[in-house]
Biopython code that builds the backbone (N, CA, C, O; Angstrom):
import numpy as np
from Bio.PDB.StructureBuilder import StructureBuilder

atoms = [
    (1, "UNK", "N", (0.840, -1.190, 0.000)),
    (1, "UNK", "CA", (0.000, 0.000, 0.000)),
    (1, "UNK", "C", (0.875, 1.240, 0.000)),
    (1, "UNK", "O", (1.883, 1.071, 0.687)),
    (2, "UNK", "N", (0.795, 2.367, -0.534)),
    (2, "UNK", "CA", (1.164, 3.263, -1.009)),
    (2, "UNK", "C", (0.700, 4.135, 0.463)),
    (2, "UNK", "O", (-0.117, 3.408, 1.027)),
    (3, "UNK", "N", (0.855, 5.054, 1.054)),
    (3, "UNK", "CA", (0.443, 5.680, 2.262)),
    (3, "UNK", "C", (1.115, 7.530, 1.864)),
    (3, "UNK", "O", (2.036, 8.017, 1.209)),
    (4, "UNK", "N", (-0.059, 8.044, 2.757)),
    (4, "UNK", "CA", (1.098, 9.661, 2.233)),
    (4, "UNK", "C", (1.399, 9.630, 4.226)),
    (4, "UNK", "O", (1.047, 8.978, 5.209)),
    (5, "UNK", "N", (2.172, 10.678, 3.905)),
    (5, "UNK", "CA", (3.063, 11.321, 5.690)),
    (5, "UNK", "C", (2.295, 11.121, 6.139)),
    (5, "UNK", "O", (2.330, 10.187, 6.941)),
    (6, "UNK", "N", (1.178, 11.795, 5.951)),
    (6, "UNK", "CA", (-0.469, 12.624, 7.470)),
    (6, "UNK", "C", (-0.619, 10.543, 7.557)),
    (6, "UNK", "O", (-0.108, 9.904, 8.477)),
    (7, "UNK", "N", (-1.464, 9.839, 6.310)),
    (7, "UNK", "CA", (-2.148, 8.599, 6.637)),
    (7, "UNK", "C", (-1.228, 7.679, 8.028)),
    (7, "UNK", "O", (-1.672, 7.246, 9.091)),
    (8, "UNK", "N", (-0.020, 7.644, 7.534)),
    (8, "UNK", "CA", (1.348, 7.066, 8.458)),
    (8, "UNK", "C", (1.341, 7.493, 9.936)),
    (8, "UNK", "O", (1.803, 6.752, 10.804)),
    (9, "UNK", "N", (0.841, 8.630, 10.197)),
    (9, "UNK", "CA", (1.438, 9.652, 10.853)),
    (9, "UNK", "C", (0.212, 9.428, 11.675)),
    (9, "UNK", "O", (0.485, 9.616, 12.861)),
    (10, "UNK", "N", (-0.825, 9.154, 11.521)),
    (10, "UNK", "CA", (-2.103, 9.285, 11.924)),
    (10, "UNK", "C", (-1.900, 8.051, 12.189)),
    (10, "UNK", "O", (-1.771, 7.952, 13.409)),
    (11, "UNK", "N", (-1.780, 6.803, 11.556)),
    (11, "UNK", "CA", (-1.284, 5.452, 12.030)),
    (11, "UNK", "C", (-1.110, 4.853, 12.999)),
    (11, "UNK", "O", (-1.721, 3.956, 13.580)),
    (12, "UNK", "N", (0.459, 5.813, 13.294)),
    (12, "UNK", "CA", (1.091, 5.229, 14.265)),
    (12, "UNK", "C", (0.130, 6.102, 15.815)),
    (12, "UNK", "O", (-0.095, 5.710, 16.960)),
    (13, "UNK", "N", (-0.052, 6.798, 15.412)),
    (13, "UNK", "CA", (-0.661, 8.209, 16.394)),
    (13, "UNK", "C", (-2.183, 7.527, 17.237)),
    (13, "UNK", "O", (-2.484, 7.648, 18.424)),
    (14, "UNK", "N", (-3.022, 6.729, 16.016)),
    (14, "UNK", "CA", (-4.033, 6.012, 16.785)),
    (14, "UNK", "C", (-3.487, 4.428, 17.444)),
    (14, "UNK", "O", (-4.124, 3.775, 18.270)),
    (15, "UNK", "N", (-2.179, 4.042, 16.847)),
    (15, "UNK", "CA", (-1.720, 3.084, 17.521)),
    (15, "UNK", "C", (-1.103, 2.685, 19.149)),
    (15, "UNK", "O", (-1.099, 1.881, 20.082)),
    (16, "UNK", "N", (-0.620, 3.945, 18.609)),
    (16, "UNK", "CA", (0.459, 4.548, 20.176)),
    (16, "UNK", "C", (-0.862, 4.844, 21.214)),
    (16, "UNK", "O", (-0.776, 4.316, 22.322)),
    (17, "UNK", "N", (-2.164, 5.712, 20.904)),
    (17, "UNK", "CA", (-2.757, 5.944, 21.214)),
    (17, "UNK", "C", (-3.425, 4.785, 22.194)),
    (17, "UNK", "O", (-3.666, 4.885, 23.398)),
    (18, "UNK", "N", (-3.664, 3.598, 21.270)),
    (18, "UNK", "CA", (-4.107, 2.779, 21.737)),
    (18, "UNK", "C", (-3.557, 1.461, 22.845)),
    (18, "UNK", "O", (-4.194, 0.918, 23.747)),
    (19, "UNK", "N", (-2.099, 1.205, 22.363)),
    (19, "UNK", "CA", (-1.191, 0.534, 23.059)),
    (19, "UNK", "C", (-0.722, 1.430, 24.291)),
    (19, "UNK", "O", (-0.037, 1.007, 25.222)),
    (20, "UNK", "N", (-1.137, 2.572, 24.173)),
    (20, "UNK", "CA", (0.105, 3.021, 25.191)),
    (20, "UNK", "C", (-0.704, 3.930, 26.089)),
    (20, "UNK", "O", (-0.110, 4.936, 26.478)),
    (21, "UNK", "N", (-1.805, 3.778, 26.441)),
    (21, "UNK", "CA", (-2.819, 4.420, 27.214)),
    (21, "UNK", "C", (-2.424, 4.827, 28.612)),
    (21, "UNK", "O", (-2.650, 5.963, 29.031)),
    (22, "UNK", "N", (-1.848, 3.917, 29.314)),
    (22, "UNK", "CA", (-1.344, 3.838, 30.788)),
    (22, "UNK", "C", (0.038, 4.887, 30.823)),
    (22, "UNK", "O", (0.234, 5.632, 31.783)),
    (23, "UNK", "N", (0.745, 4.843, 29.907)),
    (23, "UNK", "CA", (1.972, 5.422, 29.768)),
    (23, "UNK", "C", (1.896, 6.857, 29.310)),
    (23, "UNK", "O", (2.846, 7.478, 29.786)),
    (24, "UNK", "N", (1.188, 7.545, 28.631)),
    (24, "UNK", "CA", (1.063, 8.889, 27.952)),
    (24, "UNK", "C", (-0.711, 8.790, 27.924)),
    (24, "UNK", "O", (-1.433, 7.901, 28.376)),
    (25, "UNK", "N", (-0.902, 9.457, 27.551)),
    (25, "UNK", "CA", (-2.741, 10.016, 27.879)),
    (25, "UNK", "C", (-2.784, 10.696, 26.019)),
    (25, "UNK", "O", (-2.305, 11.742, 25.580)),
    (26, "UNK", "N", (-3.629, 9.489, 25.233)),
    (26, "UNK", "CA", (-3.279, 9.795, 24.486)),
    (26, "UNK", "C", (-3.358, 11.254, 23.059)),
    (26, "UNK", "O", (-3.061, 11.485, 21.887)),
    (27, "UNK", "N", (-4.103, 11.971, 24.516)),
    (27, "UNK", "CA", (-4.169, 13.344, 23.896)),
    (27, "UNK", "C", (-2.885, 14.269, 23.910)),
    (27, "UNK", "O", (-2.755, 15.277, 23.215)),
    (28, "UNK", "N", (-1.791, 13.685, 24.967)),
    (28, "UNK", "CA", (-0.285, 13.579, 24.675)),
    (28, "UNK", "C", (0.611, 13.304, 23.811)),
    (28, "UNK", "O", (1.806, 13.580, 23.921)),
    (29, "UNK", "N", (0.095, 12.752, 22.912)),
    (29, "UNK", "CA", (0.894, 12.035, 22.050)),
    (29, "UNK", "C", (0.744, 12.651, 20.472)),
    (29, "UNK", "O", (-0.311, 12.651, 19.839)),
    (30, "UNK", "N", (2.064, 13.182, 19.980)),
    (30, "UNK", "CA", (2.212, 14.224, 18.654)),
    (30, "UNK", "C", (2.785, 13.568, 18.039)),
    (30, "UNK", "O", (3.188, 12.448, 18.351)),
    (31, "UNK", "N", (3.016, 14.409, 16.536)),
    (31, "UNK", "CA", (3.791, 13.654, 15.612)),
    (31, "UNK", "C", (5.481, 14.186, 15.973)),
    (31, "UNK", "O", (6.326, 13.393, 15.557)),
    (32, "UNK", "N", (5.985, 15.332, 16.637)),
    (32, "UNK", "CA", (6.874, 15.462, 17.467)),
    (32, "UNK", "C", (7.036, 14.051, 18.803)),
    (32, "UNK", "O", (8.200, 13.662, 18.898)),
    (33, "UNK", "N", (6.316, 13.534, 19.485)),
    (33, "UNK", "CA", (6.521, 13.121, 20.362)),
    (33, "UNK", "C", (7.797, 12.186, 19.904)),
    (33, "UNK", "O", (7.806, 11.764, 18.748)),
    (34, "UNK", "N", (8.853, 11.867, 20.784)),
    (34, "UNK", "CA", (10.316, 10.847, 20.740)),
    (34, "UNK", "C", (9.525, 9.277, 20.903)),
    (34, "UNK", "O", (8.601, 9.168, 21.709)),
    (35, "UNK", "N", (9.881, 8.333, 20.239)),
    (35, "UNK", "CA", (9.222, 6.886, 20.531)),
    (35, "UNK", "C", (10.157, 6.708, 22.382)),
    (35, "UNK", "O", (9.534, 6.144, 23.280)),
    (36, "UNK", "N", (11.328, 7.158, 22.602)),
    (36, "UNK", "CA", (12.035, 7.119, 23.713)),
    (36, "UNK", "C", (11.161, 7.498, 24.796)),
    (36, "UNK", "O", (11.076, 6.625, 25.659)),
    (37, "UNK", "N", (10.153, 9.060, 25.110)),
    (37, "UNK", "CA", (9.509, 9.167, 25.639)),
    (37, "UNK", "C", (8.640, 9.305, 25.773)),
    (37, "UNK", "O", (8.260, 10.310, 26.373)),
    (38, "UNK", "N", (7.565, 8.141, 25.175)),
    (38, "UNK", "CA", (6.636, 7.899, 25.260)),
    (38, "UNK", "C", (6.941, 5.971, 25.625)),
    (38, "UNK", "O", (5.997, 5.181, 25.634)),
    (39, "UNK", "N", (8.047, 5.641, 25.827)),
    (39, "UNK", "CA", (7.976, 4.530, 26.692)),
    (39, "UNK", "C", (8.480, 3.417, 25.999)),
    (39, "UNK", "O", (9.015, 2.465, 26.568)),
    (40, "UNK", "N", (8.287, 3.534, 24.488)),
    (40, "UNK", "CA", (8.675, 1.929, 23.264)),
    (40, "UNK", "C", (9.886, 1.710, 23.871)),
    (40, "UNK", "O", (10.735, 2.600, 23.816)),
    (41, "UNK", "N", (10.150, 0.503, 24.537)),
    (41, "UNK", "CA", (11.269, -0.446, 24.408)),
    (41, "UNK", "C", (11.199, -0.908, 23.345)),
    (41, "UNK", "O", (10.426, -0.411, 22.526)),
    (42, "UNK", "N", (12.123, -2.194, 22.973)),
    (42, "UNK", "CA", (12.546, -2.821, 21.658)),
    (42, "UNK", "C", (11.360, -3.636, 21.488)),
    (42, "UNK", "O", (10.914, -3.506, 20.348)),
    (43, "UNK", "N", (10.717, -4.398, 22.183)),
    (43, "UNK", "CA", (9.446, -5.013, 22.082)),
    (43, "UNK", "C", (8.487, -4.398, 21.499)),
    (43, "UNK", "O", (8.046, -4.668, 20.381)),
    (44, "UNK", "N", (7.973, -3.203, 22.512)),
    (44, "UNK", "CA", (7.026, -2.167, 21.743)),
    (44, "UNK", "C", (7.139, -1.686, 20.731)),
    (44, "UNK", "O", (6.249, -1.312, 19.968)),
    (45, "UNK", "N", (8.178, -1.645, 20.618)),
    (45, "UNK", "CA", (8.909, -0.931, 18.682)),
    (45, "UNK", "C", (8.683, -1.755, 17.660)),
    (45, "UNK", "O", (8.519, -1.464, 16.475)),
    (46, "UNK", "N", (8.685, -3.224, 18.389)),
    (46, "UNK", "CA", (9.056, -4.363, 17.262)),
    (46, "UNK", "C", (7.395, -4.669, 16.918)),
    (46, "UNK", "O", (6.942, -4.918, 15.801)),
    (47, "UNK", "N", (6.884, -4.608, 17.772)),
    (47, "UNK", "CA", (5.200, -4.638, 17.822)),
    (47, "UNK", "C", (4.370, -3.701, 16.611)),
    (47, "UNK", "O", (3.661, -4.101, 15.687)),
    (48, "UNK", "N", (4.805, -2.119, 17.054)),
    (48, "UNK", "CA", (4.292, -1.275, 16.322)),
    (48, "UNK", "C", (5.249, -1.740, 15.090)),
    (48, "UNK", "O", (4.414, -1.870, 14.195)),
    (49, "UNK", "N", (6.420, -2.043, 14.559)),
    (49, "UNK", "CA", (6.541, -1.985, 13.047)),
    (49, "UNK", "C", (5.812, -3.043, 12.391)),
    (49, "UNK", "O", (5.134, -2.817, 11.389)),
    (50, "UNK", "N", (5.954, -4.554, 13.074)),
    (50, "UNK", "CA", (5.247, -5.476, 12.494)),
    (50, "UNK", "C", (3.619, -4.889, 11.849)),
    (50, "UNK", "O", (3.073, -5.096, 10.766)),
    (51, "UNK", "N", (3.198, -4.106, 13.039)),
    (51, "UNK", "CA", (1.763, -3.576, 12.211)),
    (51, "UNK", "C", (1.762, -2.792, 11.104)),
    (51, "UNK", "O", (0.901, -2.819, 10.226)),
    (52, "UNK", "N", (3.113, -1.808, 11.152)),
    (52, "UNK", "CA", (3.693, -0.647, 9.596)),
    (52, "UNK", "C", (3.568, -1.925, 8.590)),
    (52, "UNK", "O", (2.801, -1.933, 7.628)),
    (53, "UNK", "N", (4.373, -2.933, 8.923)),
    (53, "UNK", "CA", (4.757, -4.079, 7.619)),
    (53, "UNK", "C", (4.167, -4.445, 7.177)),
    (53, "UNK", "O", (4.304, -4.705, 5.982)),
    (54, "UNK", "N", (2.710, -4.808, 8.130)),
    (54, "UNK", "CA", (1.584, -5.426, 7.606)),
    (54, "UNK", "C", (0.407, -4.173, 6.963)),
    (54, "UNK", "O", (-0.200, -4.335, 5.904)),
    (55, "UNK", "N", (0.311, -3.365, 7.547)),
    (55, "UNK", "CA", (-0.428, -2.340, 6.538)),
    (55, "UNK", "C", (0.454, -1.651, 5.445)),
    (55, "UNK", "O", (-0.159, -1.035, 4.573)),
    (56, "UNK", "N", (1.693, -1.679, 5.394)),
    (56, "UNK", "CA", (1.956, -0.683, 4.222)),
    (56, "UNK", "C", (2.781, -1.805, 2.949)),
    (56, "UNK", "O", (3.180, -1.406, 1.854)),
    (57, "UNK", "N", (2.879, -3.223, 3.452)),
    (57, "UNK", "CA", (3.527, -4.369, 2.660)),
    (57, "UNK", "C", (4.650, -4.238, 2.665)),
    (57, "UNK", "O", (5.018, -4.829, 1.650)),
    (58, "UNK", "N", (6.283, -3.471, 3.601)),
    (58, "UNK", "CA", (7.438, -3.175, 3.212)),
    (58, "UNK", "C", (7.525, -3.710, 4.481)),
    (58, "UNK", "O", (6.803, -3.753, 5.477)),
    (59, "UNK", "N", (9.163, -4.301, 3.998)),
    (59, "UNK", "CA", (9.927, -4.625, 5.171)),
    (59, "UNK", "C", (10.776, -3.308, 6.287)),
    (59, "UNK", "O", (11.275, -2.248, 5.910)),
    (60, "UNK", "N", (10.714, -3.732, 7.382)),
    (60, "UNK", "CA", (11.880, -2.531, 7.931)),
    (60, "UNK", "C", (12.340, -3.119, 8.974)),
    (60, "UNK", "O", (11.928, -4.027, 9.697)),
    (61, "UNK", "N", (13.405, -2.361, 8.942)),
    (61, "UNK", "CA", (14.572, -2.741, 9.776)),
    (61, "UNK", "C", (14.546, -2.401, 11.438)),
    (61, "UNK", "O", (14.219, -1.299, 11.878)),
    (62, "UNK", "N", (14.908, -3.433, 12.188)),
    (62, "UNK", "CA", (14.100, -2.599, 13.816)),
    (62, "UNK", "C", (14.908, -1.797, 14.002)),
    (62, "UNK", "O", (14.660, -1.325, 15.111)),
    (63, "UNK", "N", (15.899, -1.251, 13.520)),
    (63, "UNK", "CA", (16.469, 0.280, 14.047)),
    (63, "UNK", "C", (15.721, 1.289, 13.192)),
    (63, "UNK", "O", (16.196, 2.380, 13.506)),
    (64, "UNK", "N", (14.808, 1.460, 12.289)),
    (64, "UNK", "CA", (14.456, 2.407, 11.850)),
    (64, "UNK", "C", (13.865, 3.335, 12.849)),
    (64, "UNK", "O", (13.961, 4.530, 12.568)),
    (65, "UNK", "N", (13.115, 2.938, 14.254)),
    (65, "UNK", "CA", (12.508, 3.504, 15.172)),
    (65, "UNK", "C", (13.715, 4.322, 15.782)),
    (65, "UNK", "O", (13.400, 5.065, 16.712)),
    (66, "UNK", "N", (15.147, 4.306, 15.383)),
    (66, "UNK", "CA", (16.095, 4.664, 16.963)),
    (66, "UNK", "C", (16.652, 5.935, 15.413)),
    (66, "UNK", "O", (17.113, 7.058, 15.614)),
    (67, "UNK", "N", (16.437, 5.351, 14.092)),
    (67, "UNK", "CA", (17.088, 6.346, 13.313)),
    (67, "UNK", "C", (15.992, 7.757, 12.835)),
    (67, "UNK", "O", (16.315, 8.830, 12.327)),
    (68, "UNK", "N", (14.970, 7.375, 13.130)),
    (68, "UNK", "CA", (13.907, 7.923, 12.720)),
    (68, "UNK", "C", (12.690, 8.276, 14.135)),
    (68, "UNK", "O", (11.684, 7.577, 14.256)),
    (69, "UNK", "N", (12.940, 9.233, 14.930)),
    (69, "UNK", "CA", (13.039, 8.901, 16.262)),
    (69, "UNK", "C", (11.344, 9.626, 17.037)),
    (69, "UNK", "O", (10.730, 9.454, 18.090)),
    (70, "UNK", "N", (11.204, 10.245, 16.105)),
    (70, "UNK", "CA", (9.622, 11.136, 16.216)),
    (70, "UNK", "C", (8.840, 10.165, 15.340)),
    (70, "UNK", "O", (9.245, 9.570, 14.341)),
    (71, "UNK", "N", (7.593, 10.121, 15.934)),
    (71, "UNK", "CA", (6.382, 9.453, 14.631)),
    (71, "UNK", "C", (6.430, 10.597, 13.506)),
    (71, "UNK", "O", (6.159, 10.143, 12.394)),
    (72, "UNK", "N", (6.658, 11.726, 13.523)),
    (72, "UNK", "CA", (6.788, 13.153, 12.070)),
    (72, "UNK", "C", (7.918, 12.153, 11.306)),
    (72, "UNK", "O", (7.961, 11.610, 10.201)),
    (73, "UNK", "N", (8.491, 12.183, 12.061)),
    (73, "UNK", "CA", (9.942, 11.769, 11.370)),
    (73, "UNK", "C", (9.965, 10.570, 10.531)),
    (73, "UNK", "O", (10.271, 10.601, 9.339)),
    (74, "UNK", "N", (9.589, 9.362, 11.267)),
    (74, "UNK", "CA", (9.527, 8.115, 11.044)),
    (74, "UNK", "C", (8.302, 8.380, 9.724)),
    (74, "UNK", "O", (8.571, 7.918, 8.615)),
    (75, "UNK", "N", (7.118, 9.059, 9.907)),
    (75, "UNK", "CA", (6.117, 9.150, 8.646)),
    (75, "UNK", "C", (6.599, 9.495, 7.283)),
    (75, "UNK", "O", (6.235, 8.970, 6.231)),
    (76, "UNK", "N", (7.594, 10.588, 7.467)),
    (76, "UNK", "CA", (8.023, 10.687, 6.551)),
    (76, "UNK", "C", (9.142, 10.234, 5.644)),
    (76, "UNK", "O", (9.467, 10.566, 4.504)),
    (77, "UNK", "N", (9.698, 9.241, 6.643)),
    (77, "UNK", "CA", (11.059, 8.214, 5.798)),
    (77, "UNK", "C", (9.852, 7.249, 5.138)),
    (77, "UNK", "O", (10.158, 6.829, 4.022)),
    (78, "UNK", "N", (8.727, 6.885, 5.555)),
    (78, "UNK", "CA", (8.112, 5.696, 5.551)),
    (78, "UNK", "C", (7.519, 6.110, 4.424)),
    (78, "UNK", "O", (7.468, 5.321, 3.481)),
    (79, "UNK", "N", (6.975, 7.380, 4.304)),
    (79, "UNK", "CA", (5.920, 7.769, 2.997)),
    (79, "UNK", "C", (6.935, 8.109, 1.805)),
    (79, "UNK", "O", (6.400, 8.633, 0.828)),
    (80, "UNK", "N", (8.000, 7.942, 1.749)),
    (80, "UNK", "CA", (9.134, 8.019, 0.559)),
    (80, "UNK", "C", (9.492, 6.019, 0.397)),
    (80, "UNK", "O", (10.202, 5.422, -0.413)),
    (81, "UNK", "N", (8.843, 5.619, 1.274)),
    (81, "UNK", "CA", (9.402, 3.863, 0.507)),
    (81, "UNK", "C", (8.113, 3.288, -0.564)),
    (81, "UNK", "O", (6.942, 3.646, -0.437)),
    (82, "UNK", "N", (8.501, 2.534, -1.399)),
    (82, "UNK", "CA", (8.023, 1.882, -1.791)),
    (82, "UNK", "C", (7.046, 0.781, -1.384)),
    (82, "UNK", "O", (7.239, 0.624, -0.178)),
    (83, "UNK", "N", (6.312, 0.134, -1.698)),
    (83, "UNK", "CA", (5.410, -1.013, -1.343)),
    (83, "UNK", "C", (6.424, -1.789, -1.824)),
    (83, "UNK", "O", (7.150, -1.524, -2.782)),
    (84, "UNK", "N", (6.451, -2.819, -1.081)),
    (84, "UNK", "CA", (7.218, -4.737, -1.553)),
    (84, "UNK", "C", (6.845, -5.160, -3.219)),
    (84, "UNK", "O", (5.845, -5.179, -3.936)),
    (85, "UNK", "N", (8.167, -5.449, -3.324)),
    (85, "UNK", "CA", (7.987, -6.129, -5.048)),
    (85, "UNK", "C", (6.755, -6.997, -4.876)),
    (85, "UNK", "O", (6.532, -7.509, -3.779)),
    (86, "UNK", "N", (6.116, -7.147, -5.691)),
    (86, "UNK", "CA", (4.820, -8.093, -5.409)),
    (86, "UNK", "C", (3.579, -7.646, -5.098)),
    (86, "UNK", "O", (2.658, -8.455, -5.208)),
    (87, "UNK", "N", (3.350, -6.579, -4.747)),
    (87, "UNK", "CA", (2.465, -5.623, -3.874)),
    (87, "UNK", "C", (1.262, -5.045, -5.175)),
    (87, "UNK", "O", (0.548, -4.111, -4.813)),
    (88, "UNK", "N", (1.133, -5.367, -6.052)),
    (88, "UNK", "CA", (1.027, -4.831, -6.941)),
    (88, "UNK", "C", (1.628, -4.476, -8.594)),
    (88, "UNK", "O", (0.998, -4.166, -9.605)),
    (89, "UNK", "N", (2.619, -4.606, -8.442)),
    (89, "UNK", "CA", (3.444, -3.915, -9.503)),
    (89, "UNK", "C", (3.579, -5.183, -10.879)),
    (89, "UNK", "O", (4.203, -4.915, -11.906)),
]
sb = StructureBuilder()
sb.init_structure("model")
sb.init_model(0)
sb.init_chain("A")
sb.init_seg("    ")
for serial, (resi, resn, name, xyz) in enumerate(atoms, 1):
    if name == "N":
        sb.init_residue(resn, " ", resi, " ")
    sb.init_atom(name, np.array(xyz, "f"), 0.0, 1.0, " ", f" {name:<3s}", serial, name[0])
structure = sb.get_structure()
């Protein structure tokens, strides 16, 4: 699937939202917010990408969360990839 920044961005934003209720209040939670403080250990990280992989069909790498460190940030490396060979094409 093809995704723009905002769709990604909004994504992760109702995800975090939802996983991470106890930890941030999720009217706390921006496309500025750090995945660091808002609580993702490597688990939680590995959690939320598996769901990126499975809605957007691309593989990623589990450091993309530590290189790409805001959900703004991370939306927008993500809305410049491609969908998986196969995906369509």
């Amino acid at each position: 699937m093809r995704a723009s920044e905002a769709q990604i961005r909004d994504f992760c934003l109702d995800y975090l939202g939802r996983t991470l209720p106890r930890v941030v209040p999720p009217l706390e939670i921006g496309a500025e917010s750090r995945f660091a403080a808002l609580g993702l250990d490597s688990a939680s990280s590995t959690h939320l990408l598996v769901e990126l992989e499975d809605w957007l069909g691309i593989e990623l790498s589990p450091e993309v969360v530590y290189e790409y460190p805001t959900i703004g940030e991370l939306a927008r490396f993500l809305a410049g990839q491609s969908p998986a060979t196969g995906a369509g094409d």
